[in-house]
Each structure stands twice: as C-alpha cells, then as structure tokens.
N, C-alpha and C positions, 0 to 999 in steps of 0.2 A: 238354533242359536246356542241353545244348551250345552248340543255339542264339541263348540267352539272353545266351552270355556275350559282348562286346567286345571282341575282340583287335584292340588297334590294328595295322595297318601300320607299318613300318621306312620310309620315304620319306629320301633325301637326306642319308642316314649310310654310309659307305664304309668298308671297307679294301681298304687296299693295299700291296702288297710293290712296297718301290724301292728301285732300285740307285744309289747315291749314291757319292760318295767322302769318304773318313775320312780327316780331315787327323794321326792317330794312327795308323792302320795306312800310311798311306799307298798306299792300293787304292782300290779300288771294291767295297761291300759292298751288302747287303742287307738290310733295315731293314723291319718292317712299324709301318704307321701305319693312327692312326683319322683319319677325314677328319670333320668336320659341316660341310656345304654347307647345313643351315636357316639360315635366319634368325635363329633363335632358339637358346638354349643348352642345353646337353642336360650333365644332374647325375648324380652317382653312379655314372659308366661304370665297368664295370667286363668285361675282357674275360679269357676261359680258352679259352688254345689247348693243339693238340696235333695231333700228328701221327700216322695209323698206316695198314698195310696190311694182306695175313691175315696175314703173319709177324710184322712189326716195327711197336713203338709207342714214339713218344717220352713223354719225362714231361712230365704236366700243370703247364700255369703260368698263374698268378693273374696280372691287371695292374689294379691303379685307379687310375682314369686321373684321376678328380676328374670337374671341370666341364669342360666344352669351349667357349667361346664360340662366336655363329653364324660361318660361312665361318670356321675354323678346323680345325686342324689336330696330331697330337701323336701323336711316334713312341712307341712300346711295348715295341718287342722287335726285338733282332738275330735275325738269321736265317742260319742255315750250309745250304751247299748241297747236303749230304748230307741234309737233309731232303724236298726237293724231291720224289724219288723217293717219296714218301706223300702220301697225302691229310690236306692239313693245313685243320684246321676251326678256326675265330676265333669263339668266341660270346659275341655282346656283349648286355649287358641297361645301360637308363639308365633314367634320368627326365627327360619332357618337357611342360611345363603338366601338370604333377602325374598326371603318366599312367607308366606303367612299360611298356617297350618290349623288345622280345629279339627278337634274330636271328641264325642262324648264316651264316657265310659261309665258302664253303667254295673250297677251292682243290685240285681234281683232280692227282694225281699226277700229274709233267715239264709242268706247266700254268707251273709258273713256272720262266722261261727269260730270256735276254739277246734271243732271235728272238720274243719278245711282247711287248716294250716299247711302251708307248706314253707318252705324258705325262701326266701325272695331276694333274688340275685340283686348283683353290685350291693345290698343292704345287709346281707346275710345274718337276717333275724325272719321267724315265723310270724306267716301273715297270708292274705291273699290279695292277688294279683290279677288284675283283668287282663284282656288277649289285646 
C-alpha cells in the first residue's frame, strides 16, 4: 500500500540561519529564513521549530509564513546562540500546484557557527544553509 502512495519531493526550498546586523540592536545577530529558489510560489507555509539534545529541549514555535513568491525569500525567527549547542529541527509543510509538500531540515549541534559561513543565494548575506 505504501507503495501506492506519492510523496512528492522538497526540490528548491531552503532554510537558513544568517548572521546579519540589526540596525536596533546594533550587532550582528542571527535570523533563520525560508528561502523558495522555484519558480513558482509555494502557499500556506507554515514552519515548527525546536530545538533539543538528551538533556535539554527548547519550546516549540509555530510560524505562517503565508505565500512565498518564486526566488523569494522571508525571515521567520530570531535565533539566540545558546541554542546552537542542540539539534535544532525546522519542519516545513506548503502548498505547491496543489500538491502538499513537508520536510524537515535539520541543523546538527555547534553546526551553526561564524567558521561555516558561506553566502546564501537569492539572500546574498553569510549564514548557513541546509541541503
């Protein structure tokens, strides 16, 4: 039965945690965003992160995100650095030509660092980026 079913593939939807500066804090903080690199626009995102290890779990948080246009872009959530030390999981579910999509992406503990920057397309600010 299993095999009967269609689960689409995630292609060409990202997050990323980047370090930007806040003309309010006046620093350099960290921010996770959704990226959509289709074409096309993807509906009803909506993402629940959190963070945890065997000891420590952070609280779970809701984000709807709306619609995303294609090569767009739209940050989500601040990010403090004392969470870094967990594995933080981002699971995003949309709509795309009328199809429902879900993927987790997951960011391995001390994985997000200032020494794994790279630049993160369509946003073209340092940060990183899951596959």
């Amino acid at each position: 039965m299993k095999k009967d079913i269609d689960i689409p593939v995630v292609e060409d939807v990202y997050v990323a945690i980047v370090y930007e500066w806040d003309d309010e804090m006046l620093t350099k903080v960290w921010n996770a965003y959704l990226i959509n690199n289709k074409e096309t626009a993807i509906e009803m995102a909506i993402i629940v992160s959190n963070g945890s290890n065997d000891t420590d779990k952070t609280a779970t948080i809701r984000h709807g995100l709306g619609t995303l246009e294609g090569k767009s872009f739209k940050k989500f959530e601040p990010l403090q650095e004392e969470i870094f030390a967990l594995d933080n999981v981002f699971s995003l579910s949309f709509f795309s030509n009328n199809r429902l999509f879900d993927k987790k992406y997951i960011f391995k503990k001390n994985t997000i660092s200032s020494k794994a920057l790279t630049t993160i397309p369509l946003i073209d600010k340092e940060g990183i980026i899951t596959p």
